[in-house]
N, C-alpha and C positions, 0 to 999 in steps of 0.2 A: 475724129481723133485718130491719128497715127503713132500713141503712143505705147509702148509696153516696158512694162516696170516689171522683174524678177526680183526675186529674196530668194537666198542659200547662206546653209552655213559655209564656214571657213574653217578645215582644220581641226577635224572630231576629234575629241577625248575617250577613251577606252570607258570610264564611268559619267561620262554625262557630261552634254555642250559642247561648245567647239570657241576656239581660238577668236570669229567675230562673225557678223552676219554683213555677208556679201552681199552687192545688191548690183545690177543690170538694166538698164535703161537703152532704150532708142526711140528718138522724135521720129522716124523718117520710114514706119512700116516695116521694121526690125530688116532693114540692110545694112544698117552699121548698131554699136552699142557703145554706152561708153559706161566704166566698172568703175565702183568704190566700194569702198566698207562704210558701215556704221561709227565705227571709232570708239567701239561700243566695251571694249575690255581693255587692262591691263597691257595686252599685247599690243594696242594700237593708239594708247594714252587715254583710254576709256573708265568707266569706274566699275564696271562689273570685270570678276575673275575668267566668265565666260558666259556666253551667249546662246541662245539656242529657239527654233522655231517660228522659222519667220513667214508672215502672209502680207500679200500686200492689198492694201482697200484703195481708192479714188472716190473721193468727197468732190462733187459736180458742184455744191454751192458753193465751196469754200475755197474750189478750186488746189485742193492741197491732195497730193499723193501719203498714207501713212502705212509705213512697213512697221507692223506689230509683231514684236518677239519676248524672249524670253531674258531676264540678268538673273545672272547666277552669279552670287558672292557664297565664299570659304566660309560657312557659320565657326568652324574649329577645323584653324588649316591642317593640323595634325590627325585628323581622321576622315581617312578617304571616303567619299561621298557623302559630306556632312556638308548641306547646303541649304541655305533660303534663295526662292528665286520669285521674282519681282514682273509683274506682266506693265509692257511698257509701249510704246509707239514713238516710232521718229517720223518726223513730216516734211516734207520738201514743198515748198512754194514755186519751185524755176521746173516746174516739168519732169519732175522725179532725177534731175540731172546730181541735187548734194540733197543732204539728210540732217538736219539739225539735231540739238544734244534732245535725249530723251526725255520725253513727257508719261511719268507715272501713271499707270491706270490702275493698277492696288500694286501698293509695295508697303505694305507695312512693316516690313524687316524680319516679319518669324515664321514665315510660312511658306508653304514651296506648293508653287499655281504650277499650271503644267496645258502641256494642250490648245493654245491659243488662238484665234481665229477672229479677223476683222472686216465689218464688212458696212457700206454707208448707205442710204437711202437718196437716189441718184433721181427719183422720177419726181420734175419738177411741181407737178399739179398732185404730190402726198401731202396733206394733213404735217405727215413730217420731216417731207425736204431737207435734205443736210443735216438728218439726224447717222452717227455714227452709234455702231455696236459691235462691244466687241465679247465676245465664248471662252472664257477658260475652265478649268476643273479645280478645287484647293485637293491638290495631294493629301495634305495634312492632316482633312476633312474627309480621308475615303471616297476621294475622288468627288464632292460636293460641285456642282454644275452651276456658274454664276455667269452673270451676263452685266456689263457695265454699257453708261449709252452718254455717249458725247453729242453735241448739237453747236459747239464754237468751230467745228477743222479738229477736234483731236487737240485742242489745247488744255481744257479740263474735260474730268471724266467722274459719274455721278456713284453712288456707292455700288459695290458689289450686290446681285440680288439673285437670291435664289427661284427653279423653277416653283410653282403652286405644292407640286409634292416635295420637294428637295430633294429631287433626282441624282444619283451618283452617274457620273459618266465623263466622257473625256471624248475628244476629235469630233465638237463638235463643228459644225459649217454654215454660219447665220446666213440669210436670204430676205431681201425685203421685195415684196410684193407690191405692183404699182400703186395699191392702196394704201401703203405704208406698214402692211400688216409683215411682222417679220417671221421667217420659219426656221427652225433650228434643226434639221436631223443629226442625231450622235446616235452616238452606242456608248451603251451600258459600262458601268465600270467593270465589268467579268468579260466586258467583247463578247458577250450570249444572244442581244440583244439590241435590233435596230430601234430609236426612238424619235422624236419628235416633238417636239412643243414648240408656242408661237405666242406672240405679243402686240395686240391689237387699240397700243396706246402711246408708242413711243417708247415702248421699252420702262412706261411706270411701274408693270406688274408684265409677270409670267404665267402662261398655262400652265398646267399639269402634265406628265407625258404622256403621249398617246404610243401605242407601240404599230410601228411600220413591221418589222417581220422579225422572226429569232433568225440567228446567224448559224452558219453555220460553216466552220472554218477546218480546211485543213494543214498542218504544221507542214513549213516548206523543207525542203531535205537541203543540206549541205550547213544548217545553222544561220540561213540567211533570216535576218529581223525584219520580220512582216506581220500585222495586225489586218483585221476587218473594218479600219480606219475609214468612216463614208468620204466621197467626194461629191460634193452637192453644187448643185446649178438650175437655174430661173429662165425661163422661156417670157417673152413679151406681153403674154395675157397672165404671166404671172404662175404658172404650172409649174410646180417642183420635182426634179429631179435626182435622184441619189442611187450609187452605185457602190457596192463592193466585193471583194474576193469572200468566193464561198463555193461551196465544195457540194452541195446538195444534190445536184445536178448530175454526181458522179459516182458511179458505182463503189462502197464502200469507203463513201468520201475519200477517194485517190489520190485528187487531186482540186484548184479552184478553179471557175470559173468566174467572171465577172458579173454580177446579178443587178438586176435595175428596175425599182420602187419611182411611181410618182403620184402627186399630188396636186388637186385644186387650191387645197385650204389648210396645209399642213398638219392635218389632224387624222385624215383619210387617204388611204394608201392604195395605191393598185396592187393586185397580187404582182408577186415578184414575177420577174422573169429573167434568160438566162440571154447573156449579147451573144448569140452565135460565133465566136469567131474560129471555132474549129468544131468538129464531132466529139462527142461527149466519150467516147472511147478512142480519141488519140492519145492518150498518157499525158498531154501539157497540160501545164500549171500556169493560172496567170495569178497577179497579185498586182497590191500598190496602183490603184486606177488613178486615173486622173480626168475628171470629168468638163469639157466643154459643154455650153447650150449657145446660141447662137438669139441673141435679144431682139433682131430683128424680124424672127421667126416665131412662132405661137402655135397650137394647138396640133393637129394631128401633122401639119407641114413642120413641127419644130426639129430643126437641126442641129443635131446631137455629135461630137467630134470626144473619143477616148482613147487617154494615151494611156499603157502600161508596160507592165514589165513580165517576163514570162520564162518559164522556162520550158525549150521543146522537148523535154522528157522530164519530169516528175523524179522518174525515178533513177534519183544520181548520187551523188556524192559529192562533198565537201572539194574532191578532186577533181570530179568529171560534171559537176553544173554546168550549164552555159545557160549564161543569162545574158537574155536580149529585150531591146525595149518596142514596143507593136502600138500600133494604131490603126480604129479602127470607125466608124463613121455611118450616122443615120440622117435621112433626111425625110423622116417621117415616122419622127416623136418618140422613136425607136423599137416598132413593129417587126422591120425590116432593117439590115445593115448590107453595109459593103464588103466586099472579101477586105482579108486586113492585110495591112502595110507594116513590115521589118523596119524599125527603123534607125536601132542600132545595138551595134554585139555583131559576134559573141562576147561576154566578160568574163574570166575565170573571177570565184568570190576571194583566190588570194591575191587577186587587185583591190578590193576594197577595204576599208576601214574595220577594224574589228572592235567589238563595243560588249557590256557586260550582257545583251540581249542577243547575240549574235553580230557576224558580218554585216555591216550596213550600208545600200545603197540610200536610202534617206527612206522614212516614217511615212510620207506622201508626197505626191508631185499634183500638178495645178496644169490646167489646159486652157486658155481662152480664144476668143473669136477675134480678129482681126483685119477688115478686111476684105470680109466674107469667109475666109479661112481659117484653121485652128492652127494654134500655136501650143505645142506641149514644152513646157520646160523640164529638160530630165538631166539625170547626173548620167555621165560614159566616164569610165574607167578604159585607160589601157594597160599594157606592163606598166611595172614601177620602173624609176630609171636612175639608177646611181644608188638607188635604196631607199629614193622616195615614193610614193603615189602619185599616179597621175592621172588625176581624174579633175572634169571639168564640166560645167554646166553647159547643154546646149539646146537648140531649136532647130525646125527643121530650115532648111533655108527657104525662104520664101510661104513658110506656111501649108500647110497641110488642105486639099479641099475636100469638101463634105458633096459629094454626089451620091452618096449610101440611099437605097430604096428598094431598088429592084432584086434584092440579092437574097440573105438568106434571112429566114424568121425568125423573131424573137420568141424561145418558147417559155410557156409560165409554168409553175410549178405544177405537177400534178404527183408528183412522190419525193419520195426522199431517196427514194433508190438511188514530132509537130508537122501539124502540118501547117505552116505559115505562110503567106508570099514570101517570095525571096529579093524583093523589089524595093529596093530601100533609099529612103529620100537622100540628099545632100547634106548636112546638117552646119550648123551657124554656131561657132563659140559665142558664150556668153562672158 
């Protein structure tokens, strides 16, 4: 397959969603793309007020692309953030090239889902081949953690279910395992706490959570909006892995570093460790990962490709941040990485969007394998121009390659106690 399919919003809102969810496609190894919307709100003749959180899956049996988001309707348009939002999926049958009108995945009309996340069962010899699932949380419910599971392409979708214990949490990143067995890591609804549960029936019934590790987060300076959001990814014998910003690493938690849990069987964790990609006493700050695994790779050989965002000093200001996006790359399971790669910035944060949680470059970004190479999708901001924003989805040109091994080691935890390349790829509008 030479194809790659993005989802981004369109057009943030200062309290929540944005104007429509953008999507990106190219048949041809991401040398060219071709761009639409969803059609998904009011703005673009859609039926939601506004849209928000989009993932994209690929359904191998049904042959159907489904970028799963977020509709946000005005419960009482007269008071501001008063909303129900609806978890939903549009499907494309021609190659991810159009997006049909949406197919409900719970929209009962009084509740507001949050968090969502979809992902298909692609290995033809599972038990459950062309089973789709999809992760959200019910706000409404204190963050209530539900899992729905399609088996038509995304056309109908089976009740909400909760995990074994009825876990609160949010950002989770479903996984299915060659065996059909599915893996969930999220984090807790306090962000205290990495977790995990799995489903060894097609998504009938849910585990219980098992915990991967406490979190441990430092608040980024200038007001930019960042969580301990996992990004999670599958290696070819089926080995889980999950990474986020955490600050353990660093002397009076300073600042984060990137941390990285994996897994046989999604219930059992490796101790954490920290992705090297600078000295634990340079002052940078990373955040916002974006995790590739590389499926034609497996076990200690599994190739590992991570895009983030960073800033090379911690300590700044709202005036003086600069924030740029890095990448960084293992080619064995991720023991060992590469020196990291700049790959775009500097940004001041008063190019970005500003939102009731801070400045936002976006909540999480998504990295996959193509190719043999990693493709990170990220937003670039430059000045604004004329007194608009101008900021735009991009990838690197040509993909990113994974030769990470020989370089520097991953270290694991053992307390709780920039310097970047400056070599920065070409990059591809999306």
């Amino acid at each position: 397959m030479s194809t790659i399919v993005s989802a981004f919003q369109e057009g943030r809102f200062f309290d929540g969603g944005a104007s429509d969810i953008g999507f990106s496609t190219s048949t041809d190894g991401g040398r060219m793309f071709t761009r639409g919307t969803l059609q998904a709100t009011v703005f673009s003749g859609g039926p939601y007020d506004r849209a928000s959180d989009a993932s994209v899956a690929f359904d191998a049996r049904h042959n159907v692309w489904l970028i799963s988001w977020l509709g946000i309707k005005a419960v009482n348009p007269a008071v501001e953030s008063s909303f129900r939002v609806d978890i939903l999926v549009s499907r494309s049958i021609d190659g991810g090239l159009t997006f049909g009108p949406p197919v409900a995945v719970d929209a009962p009309g009084t509740q507001f889902f949050d968090k969502n996340w979809t992902v298909c069962d692609n290995t033809s010899t599972s038990p459950f081949f062309g089973n789709c699932y999809t992760e959200f949380d019910n706000n409404s419910l204190v963050d209530l953690v539900q899992m729905s599971t399609s088996s038509d392409g995304g056309l109908t979708w089976g009740p909400a279910l909760a995990t074994g214990n009825h876990a609160l949490g949010l950002g989770g990143q479903p996984l299915v395992q060659p065996n059909g067995t599915v893996v969930v890591p999220i984090v807790n609804a306090f962000e205290t706490t990495m977790l995990s549960f799995v489903s060894t029936d097609g998504g009938a019934s849910w585990s219980s959570t098992a915990v991967i590790s406490d979190v441990r987060d430092h608040a980024n300076s200038g007001g930019l909006r960042t969580s301990p959001l996992p990004s999670a990814e599958i290696d070819g014998a089926g080995n889980v892995y999950v990474v986020w910003q955490d600050c353990r690493f660093r002397r009076g938690c300073s600042s984060n570093d990137i941390v990285l849990s994996s897994s046989s069987d999604g219930l059992n964790w490796s101790r954490v460790s920290r992705v090297p990609i600078d000295p634990v006493t340079s002052g940078a700050d990373h955040f916002i990962p974006g995790l590739a695994v590389d499926r034609s790779s497996a076990g200690a050989s599994a190739r590992l490709g991570l895009t983030y965002y960073f800033y090379p000093s911690a300590a700044c200001t709202a005036a003086t941040c600069q924030l740029d996006a890095g990448f960084i790359a293992s080619s064995t399971a991720g023991s060992t990485w590469s020196s990291p790669t700049q790959v775009a910035g500097p940004m001041a944060l008063s190019w970005l969007p500003s939102t009731n949680q801070g400045v936002m470059v976006g909540d999480y970004i998504s990295t996959s394998f193509l190719g043999g190479n990693a493709w990170g999708v990220i937003a670039v901001a430059t000045a604004p121009r004329k007194g608009l924003f101008n900021e735009a989805m991009f990838t690197p040109t040509g993909g990113l390659p994974v030769t990470g091994g020989s370089g520097a080691s991953a270290e694991p935890v053992v307390s709780s106690s920039s310097d970047h390349a400056a070599s920065a790829a070409p990059l591809t509008a999306q």
